[in-house]
N, C-alpha and C positions, 0 to 999 in steps of 0.2 A: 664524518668526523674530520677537523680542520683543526680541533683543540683539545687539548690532551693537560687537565688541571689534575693538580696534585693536595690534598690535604691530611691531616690528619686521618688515624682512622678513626671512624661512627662519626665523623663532622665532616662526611660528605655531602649531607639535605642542605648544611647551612653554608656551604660551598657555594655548593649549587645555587642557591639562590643569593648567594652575597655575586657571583657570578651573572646570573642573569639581570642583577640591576646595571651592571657594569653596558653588559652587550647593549642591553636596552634604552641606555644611556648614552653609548656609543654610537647608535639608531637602527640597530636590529632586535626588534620586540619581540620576533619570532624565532629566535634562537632556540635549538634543540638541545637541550643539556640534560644529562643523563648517569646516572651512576655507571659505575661498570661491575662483571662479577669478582673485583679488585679493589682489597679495602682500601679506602684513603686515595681514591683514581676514577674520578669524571669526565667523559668526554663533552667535547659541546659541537655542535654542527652550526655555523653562522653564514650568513650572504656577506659579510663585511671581508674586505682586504686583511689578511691576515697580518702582515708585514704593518699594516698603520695601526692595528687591533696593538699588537706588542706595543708600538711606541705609545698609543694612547694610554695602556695600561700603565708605563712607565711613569709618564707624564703625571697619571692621577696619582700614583704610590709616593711620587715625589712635592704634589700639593698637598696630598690627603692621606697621608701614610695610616692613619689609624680608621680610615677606611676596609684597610684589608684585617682582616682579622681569621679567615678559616682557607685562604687560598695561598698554597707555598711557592707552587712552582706551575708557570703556564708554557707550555712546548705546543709553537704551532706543527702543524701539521699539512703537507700540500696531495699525498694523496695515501689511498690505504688499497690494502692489498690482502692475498692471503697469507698466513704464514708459512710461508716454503720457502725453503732459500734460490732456487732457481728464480724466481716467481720477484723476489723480492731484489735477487741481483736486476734482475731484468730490468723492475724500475729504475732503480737508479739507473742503470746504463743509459736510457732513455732522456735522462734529467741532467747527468753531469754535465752537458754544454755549458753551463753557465760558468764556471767553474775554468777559468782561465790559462792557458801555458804556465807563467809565471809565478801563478796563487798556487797558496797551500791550503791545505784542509786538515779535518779530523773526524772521524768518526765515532760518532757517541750511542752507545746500546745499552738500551733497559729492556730486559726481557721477564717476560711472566710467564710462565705455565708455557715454556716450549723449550726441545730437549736437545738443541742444538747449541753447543758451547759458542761464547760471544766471540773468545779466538781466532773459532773457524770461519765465524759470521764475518769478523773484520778483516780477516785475509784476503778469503773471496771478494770481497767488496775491494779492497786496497788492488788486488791485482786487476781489476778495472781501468782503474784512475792511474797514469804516469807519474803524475804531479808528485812534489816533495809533500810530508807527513808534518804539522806543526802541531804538538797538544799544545804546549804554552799561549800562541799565539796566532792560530788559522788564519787565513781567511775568511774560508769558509766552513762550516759545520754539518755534516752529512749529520742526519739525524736520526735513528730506529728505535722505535719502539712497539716493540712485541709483546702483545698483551692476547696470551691462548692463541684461535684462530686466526686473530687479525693483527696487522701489523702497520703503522703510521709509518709514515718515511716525508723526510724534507729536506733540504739544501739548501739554506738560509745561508747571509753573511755569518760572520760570528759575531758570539753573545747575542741570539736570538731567542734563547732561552731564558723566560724571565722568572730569576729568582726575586721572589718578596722579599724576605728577608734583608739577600743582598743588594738592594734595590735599595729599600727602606735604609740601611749603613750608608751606603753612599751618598743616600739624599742629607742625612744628618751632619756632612762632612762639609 
């Protein structure tokens, strides 16, 4: 999993497939997209660049805005894990290189069906990184998303995360 969509709930079929014309327009016809056991939450597994996948989504939401109609929110994803917190600090440990002296961050968590509070999630994690803390304004965006056993993790610039909606407001402006 690399992609991590969000819809409505019972309008994740038409997700999925408003999704897979996207990928396969993009030119991965063999994108793996798949419900999850999380209503209104598709994952999708693609060979394309994740990082040019966002901007291109962007791009299309801002010629073609009434294109999107069942897909809210797209969160890539660079690797997955189990859900542990050991397991889960560990990647990022691994990953923050990127992640500069100077630059700031933030840590963003959606968690489903696991019974570790996000507080203790984003402590652990913070006491990693030296770096100053920015929500307004990161750098960069550590990114979790715990959904049961499994858990996505990424370290994207910021606003990696693309909201339709606010995508579509912005392009209207």
């Amino acid at each position: 999993m690399n992609l991590i969509i969000t819809c409505q709930r019972n309008l994740e079929q038409q997700a999925i497939e408003e999704i897979s014309k996207f990928l396969d327009e993009f030119g991965d016809s063999d994108a793996k997209i798949s419900k999850t056991q999380f209503s209104g939450i598709i994952q999708a597994t693609t060979s394309l660049d994740i990082s040019k996948i966002i901007q291109q989504f962007r791009e299309k939401i801002n010629d073609e805005p009434w294109l999107f109609r069942f897909s809210s929110r797209i969160i890539p994803i660079q690797k997955e894990c189990k859900s542990d917190l050991n397991i889960i600090k560990d990647e990022i440990q691994n990953s923050i290189s990127c992640i500069k002296q100077n630059q700031s961050y933030r840590i963003t968590i959606e968690k489903r069906d696991f019974e570790i509070k996000s507080k203790e999630i984003i402590s652990e994690i913070a006491n990693l990184i030296p770096n100053k803390v920015s929500l307004e304004r990161p750098d960069w965006e550590i990114v979790i998303q715990v959904m049961g056993k499994i858990t996505g993790i990424g370290i994207f610039p910021s606003n990696s995360i693309l909201s339709v909606s606010r995508e579509k407001r912005l392009g209207s402006n």
